[in-house]
BABA-906686 format. One record per residue (C-alpha): x, y, z. Coordinates in steps of 0.02 Angstrom, whole numbers, always signed. Layout:
% BABA-906686
+--------+--------+--------+
!     px !     py !     pz !
+--------+--------+--------+
!      X !      Y !      Z !
...
+--------+--------+--------+
***
This chain:
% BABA-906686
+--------+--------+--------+
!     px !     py !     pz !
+--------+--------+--------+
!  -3519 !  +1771 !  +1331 !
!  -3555 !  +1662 !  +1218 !
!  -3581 !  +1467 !  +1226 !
!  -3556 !  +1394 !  +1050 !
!  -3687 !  +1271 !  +1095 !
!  -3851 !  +1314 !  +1023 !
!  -4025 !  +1243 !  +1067 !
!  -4073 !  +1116 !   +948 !
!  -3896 !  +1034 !   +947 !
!  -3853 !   +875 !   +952 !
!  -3729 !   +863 !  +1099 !
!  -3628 !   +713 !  +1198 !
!  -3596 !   +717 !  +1358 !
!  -3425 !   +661 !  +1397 !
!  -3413 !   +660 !  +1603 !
!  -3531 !   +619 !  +1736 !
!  -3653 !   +482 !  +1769 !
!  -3742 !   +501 !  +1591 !
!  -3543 !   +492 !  +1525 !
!  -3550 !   +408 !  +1322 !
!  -3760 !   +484 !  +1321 !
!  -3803 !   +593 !  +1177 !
!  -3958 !   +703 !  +1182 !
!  -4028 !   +863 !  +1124 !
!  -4008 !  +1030 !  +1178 !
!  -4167 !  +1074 !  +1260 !
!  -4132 !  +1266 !  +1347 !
!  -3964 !  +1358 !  +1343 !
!  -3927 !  +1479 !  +1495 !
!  -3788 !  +1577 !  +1474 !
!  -3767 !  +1664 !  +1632 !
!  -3743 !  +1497 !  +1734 !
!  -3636 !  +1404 !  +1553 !
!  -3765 !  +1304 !  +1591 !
!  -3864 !  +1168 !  +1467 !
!  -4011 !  +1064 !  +1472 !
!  -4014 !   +887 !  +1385 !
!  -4147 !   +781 !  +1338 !
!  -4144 !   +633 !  +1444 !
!  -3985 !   +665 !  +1540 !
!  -3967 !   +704 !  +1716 !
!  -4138 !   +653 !  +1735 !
!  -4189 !   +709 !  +1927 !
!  -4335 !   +676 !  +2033 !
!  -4435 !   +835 !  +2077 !
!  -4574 !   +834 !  +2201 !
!  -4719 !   +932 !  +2168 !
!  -4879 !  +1024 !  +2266 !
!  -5047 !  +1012 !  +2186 !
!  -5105 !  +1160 !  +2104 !
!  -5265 !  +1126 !  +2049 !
!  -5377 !   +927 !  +1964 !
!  -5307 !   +990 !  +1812 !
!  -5111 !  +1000 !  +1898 !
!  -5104 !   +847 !  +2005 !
!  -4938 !   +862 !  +2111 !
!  -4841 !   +702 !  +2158 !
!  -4648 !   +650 !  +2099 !
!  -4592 !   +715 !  +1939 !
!  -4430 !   +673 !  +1821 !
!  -4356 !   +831 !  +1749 !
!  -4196 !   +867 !  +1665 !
!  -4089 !   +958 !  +1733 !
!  -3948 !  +1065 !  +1683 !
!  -3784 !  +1025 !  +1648 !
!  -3599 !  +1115 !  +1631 !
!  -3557 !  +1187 !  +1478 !
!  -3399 !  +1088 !  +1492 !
!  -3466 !   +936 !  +1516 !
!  -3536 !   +914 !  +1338 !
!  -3455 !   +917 !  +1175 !
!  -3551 !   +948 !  +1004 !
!  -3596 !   +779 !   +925 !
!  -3555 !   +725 !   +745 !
!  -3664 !   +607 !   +664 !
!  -3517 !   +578 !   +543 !
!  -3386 !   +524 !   +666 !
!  -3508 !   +461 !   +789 !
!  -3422 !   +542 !   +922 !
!  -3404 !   +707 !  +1030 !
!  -3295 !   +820 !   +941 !
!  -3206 !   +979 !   +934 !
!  -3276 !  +1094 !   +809 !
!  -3230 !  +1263 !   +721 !
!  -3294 !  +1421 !   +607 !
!  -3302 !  +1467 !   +450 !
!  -3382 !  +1569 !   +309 !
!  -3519 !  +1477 !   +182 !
!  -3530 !  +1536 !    +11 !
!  -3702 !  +1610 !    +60 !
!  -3587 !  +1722 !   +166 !
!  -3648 !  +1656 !   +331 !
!  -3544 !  +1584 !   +474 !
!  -3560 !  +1394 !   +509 !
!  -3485 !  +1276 !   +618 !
!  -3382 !  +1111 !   +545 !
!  -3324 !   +947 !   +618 !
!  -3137 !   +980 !   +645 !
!  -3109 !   +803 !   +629 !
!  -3216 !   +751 !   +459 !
!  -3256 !   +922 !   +402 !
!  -3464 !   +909 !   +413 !
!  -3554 !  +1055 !   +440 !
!  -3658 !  +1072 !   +578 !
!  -3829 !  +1135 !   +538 !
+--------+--------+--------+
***
C-alpha cells in the first residue's frame, strides 16, 4: 500500500496537539500508515546507560504519527492541501497542488 507521503516532504499536521505545526518527514512506515515529523509529537523517552560514550537519562524523540493526520504542505498556498498526479514532460510522474497547481518536488 502505498502512502503518497514521501520522506523528505514537507507535511502539516492538521489534528492533534501539534494541530496548525508543519515539519518534515523524517521516516515513513508503511505497514503501521505511520509517519514521523520533525519536531511534532515530541515524547519523553527514558533511557539505560550503555556505555561513558552512551550516557542514559531522559530523552525527547519524535514519534510517529497517523497517516491521516497530516496533509502535504504547499509553500504556495501556505496551507495543508489536497494534492494529485500527473505526467511531466520528462515523462515522469509528479505530484501538484490541487489548489494552485505547484509541483511538489
Amino acid at each position: 500500500m502505498s502512502l503518497n507521503i514521501r520522506k523528505n516532504d514537507v507535511v502539516m499536521v492538521i489534528t492533534g496537539k501539534d494541530k496548525g505545526k508543519t515539519g518534515k518527514v523524517l521516516r515513513v512506515i508503511p505497514d503501521e500508515n505511520r509517519v514521523v515529523v520533525e519536531h511534532i509529537n515530541v515524547v519523553k523517552k527514558h533511557r539505560k546507560a550503555r556505555s561513558q560514550m552512551q550516557p542514559g537519562g531522559i530523552m525527547n524523540i519524535e514519534a510517529a504519527v497517523h497517516r491521516s493526520n497530516v496533509m502535504l504542505y504547499c509553500s504556495k498556498c501556505q496551507k495543508g492541501v489536497r494534492f494529485g498526479t500527473k505526467m511531466a514532460k520528462e515523462g515522469k510522474k509528479v505530484r501538484f497542488c490541487k489548489e494552485c497547481g505547484e509541483v511538489f518536488a
